[in-house]
C-alpha positions in Angstrom: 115.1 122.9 119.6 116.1 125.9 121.8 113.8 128.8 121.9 117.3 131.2 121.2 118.2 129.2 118.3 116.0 130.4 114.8 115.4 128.0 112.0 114.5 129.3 108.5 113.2 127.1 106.3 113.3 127.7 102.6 110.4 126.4 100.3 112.5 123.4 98.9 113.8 122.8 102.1 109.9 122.9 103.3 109.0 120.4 100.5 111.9 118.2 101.1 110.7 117.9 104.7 107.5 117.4 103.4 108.1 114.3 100.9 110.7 113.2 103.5 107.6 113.1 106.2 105.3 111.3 103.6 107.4 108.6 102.8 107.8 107.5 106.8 104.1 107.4 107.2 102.9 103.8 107.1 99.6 102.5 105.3 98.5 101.1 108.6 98.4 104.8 110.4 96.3 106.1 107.7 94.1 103.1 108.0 94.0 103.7 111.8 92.8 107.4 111.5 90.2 106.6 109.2 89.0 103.7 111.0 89.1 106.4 114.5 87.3 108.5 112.4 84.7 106.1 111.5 85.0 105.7 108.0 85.8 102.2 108.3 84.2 100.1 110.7 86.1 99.0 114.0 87.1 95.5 113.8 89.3 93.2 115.6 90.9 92.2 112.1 94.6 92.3 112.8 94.6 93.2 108.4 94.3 97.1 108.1 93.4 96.3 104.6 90.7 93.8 105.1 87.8 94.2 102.9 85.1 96.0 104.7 81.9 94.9 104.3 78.7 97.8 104.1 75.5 97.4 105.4 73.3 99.3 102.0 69.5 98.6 104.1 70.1 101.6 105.9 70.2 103.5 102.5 67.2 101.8 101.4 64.6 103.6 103.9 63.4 106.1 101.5 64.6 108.7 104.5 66.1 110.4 101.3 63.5 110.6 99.1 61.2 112.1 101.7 63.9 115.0 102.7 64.0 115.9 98.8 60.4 116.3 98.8 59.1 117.1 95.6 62.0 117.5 93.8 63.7 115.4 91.0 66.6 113.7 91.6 68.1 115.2 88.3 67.3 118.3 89.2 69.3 118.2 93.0 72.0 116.8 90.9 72.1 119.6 88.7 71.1 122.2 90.8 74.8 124.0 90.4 75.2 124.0 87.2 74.4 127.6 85.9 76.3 129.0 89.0 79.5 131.1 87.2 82.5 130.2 88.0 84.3 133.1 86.6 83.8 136.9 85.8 82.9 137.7 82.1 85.9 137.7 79.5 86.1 140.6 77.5 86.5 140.3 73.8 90.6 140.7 73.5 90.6 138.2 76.5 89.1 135.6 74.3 91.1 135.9 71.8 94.3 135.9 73.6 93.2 132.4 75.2 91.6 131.4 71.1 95.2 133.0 69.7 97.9 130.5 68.9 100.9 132.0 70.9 104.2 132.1 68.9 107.3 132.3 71.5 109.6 134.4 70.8 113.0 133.8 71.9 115.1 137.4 73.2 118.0 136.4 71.4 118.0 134.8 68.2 122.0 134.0 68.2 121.8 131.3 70.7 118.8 129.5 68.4 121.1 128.0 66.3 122.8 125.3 68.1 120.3 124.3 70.1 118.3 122.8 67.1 121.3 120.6 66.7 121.6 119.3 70.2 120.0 116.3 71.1 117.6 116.5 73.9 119.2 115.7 77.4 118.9 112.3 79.0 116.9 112.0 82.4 119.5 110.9 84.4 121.7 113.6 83.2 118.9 116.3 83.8 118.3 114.5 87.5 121.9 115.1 88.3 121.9 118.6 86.8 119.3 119.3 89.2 120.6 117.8 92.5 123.5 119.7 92.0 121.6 122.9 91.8 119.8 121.8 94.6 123.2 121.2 96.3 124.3 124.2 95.1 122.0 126.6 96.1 121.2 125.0 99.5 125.2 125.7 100.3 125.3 129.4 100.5 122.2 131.8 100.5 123.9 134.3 99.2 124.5 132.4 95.7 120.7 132.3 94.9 120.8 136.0 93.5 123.9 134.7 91.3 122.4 131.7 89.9 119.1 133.4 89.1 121.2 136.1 86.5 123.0 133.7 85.4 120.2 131.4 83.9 118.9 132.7 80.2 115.2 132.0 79.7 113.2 132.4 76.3 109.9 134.5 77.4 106.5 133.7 75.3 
């Protein structure tokens, strides 16, 4: 790529490049960096898959139970558990989380024939969506369009 030359990269286009990237990585390189990592043991098996066998008499020493000293296992194991994980909720926050929420649609005319309609198929919604994709990856300038021209129902 030329240093002059800019390349802007949208967020699907970023995720596309992403999932494109995953898909070419083969099962034997992620067994390679764990292995060069150590979390498999280096062997001259030529199977990246082979069954690894563990050695449990080094966990056996009691070199564990000596660094918890006199404290229960159940207790290390539960030593988190009163630590909050949120803030406080107010009262009318708990009841909008308790409260069933009812949507209501902004315009009631277009309610009518949709009850009607038999839900979409998902090939047809897949190929709805590719040609949004399609569309909207065309011309920059057309995302402002598309965005007022979709009607949403807000809750």
């Amino acid at each position: 790529m030329d240093n002059s030359s800019q390349y802007e990269a949208s967020l699907l286009s970023a995720i596309n490049m992403l999932a494109r990237a995953w898909t070419r990585v083969k099962e034997e390189t992620i067994a390679n960096c764990f292995r060069a990592c150590g979390f498999m043991e280096n062997s001259g098996d030529a199977s990246p898959c082979a069954p690894v066998e563990v050695q449990t008499n080094e966990l056996d020493d009691g070199s564990f139970r000596a660094a918890l000293g006199d404290v229960r296992c159940d207790e290390y194991v539960a030593v988190d558990s009163n630590v909050e994980t949120c803030g406080p909720l107010t009262d009318s926050e708990i009841v909008q989380m308790v409260r069933p929420h009812d949507c209501i649609p902004e315009n009631d005319d277009d309610d009518d024939d949709i009850g009607n309609e038999p839900p979409p198929r998902a090939a047809n919604v897949a190929a709805g969506l590719a040609l949004a994709q399609r569309f909207l990856l065309e011309n920059t300038t057309r995302k402002k369009h598309f965005a007022t021209c979709i009607p949403y129902k807000t809750c």
